[in-house]
N, C-alpha and C positions, 0 to 999 in steps of 0.2 A: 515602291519596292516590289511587290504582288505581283503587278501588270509587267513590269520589268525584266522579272525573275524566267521567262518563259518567252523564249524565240522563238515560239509560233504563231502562224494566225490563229483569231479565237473565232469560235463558232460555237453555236447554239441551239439548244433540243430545248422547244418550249415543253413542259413535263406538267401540266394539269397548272398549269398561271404561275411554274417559277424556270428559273434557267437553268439547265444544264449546261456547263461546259465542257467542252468536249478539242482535242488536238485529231486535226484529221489531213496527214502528211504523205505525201508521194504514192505509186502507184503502183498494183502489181495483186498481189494474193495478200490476202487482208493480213494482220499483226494486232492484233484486239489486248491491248497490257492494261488490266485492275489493281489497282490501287488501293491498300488499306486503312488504316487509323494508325497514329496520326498523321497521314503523308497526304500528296493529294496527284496530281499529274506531272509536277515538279518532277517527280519520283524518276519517270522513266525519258525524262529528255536528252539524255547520250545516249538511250537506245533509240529511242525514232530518229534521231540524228542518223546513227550510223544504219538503222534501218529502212531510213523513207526512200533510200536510193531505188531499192530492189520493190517496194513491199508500198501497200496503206497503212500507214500506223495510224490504229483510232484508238485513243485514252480519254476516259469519259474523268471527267470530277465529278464524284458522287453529289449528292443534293448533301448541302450543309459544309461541303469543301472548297478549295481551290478557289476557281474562278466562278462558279455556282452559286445560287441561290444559296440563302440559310436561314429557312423559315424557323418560324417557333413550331413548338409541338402542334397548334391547331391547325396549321398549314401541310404540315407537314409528316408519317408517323415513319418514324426513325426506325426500319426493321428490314431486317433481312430480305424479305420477300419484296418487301419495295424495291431496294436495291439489286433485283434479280430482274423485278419487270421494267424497272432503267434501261438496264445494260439490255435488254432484249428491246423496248420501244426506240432508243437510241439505233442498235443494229440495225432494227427491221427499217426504219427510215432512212438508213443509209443505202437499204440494199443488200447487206451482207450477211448471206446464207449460206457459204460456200466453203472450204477450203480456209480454213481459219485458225491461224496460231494464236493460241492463248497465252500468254502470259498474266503469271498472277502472283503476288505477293502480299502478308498481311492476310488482311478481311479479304481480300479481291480473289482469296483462292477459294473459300467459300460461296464469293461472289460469283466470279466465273464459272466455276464449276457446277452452281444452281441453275447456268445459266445452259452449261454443256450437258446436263444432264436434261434440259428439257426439249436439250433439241444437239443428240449424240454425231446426228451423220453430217453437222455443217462442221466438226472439230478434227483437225488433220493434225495438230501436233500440239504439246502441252509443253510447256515453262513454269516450273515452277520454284519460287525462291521467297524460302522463308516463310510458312505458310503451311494451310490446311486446309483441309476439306471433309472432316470428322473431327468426332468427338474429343476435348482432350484425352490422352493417353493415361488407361490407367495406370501408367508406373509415374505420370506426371500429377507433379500438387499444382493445383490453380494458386499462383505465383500473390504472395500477398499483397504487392503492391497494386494489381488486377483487382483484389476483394475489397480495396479498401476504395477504388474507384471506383468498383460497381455496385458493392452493397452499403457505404455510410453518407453520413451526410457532412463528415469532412472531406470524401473523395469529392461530391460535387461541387464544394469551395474549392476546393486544389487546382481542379482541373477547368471549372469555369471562371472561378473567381481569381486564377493565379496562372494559369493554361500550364499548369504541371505536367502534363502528361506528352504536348507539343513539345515543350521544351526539354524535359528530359531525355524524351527519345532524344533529340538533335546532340545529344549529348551520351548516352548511353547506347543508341543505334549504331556507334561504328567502333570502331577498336583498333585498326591499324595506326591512325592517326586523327585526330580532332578534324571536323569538317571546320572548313574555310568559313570568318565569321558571315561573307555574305550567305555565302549556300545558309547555314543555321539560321538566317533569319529568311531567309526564302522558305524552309520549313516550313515554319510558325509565324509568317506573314497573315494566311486567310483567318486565322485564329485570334486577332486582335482585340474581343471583346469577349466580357459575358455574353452578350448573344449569337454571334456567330463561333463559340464554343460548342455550339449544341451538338451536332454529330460526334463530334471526340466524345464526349462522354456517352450520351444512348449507343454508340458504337462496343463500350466497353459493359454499361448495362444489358444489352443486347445477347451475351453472350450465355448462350445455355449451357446450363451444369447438370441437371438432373429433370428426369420425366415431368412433364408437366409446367418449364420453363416452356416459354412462349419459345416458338421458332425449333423444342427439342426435336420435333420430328420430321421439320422439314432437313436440318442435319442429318439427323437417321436417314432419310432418306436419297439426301444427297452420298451421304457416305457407300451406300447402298449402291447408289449409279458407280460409282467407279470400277467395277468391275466390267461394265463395258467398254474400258478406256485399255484395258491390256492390252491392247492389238495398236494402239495408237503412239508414233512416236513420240518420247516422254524425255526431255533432262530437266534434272534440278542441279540447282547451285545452291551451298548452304551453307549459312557463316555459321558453325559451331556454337560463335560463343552467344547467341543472341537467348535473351533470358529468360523468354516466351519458348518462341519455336526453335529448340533446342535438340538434342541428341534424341529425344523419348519421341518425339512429332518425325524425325525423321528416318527413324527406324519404321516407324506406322508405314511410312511412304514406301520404302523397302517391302513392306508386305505386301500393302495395296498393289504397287506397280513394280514387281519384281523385273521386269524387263527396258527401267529404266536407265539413262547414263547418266551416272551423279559423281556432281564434282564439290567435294567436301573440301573448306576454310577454316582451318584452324584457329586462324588468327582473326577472324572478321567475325562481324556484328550484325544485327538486325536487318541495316540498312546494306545489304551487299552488295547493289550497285554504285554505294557510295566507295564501300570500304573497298571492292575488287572489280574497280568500272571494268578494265580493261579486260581481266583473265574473262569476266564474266559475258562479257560482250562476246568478245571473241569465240568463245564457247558457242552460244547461242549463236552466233554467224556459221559457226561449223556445222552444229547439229542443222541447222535449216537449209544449208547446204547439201549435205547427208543426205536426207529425205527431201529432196525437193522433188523426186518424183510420185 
């Protein structure tokens, strides 16, 4: 089902003795789309579709996702800055420094944007959907189902021992209508054991709440680079009802990048390329049209 779920050739970034995989489609001015928890490259396959005509679409699977490796912890340390020097060891061995639209959603906006923040003049345009790149918002409570993944030791049975947190999403990520049961098992295919669990949860451990959390200040600091991105063309798409990155995250984004074009989902969910493939596609074919000069 895994190998199946994904009409593209697979390719591979050895990453210090494990695999990366990576989708790397059609030709033109690059298209670079990250990927969060729990999702993996699956994620953005009707957009490289409708994007590899014009563009390269390159979508990495993080270490511990998709069609990647999924070391244990000794192999492996599950953390943010890893995941920044992926998406940068991954690029630079493609080649791509140049003119490069970002899409991110999820983790991937954190991801990416660690990634544009350390290297601002290869980034020509930004996509963002559902997603951050700072701190939670003070008017936002860290979401209890979040605290009980990240800080007890029944979130780590839940989510390793029962893959609660894959699954739920495949089920609470969208709102217009139920995802198709194969797509829902395409989800939560790479996630078939306690041990290839392991990113879904350090993904959600991972996440700093206050000074002195591991990764607090490389946050601060990404938060910090966005203020070089105002001059860069920006949309977001954002499903409202998503119970994370919700109305508080994308007001932030409103401040951050007031010169953005956002197109807000009432009705849609986490997963917004599931729940608004088309309006959202579409969109993003405009906008990169827009600016293509």
């Amino acid at each position: 089902m895994l190998d199946a779920s994904l009409p593209f050739k697979r390719n591979f970034l050895n990453r210090n003795g494990h695999k990366l995989h990576y989708i790397n489609e059609g030709q033109g001015e690059p298209v670079v789309m990250v990927h969060g928890n729990p999702s993996w490259s699956f994620y953005y396959r009707n957009l490289v579709s409708a994007l590899s005509e014009k563009h390269q679409c390159i979508v990495p699977d993080h270490i511990g996702t998709g069609l990647s490796d999924k070391p244990d912890d000794a192999g492996y340390d599950y953390t943010l800055k890893n995941r920044i020097d992926d998406l940068e060891a991954l690029l630079d061995s493609l080649n791509v420094k140049e003119n490069i639209t970002l899409v991110v959603h999820d983790w991937g906006g954190m991801i990416g944007m660690g990634y544009a923040a350390r290297y601002p003049e290869r980034i020509k345009r930004l996509v963002f959907l559902n997603t951050a790149a700072f701190h939670l918002p003070d008017s936002k409570p860290f979401p209890l189902a979040l605290r009980i993944c990240r800080d007890t030791a029944l979130g780590t049975v839940l989510v390793r021992g029962f893959n609660a947190f894959s699954s739920a999403a495949s089920y609470v990520g969208v709102k217009r209508k139920p995802m198709a049961k194969e797509v829902r098992r395409a989800y939560v295919a790479p996630f078939n054991s306690w041990a290839n669990r392991i990113s879904t949860l350090r993904f959600v451990q991972d996440i700093p709440l206050k000074p002195g959390d591991r990764n607090y200040q490389l946050v601060s600091d990404i938060e910090a680079s966005l203020a070089q991105f105002t001059k860069v063309p920006t949309l977001i798409c954002w499903g409202l009802q998503d119970f994370v990155f919700d109305k508080h995250f994308l007001q932030v984004w409103r401040e951050k990048m007031p010169h953005a074009q956002i197109h807000e989902f009432a009705d849609c969910g986490h997963y917004i390329l599931e729940d608004a493939k088309d309006e959202v596609i579409g969109h993003i074919q405009d906008f990169m049209a827009q600016s293509a000069e």
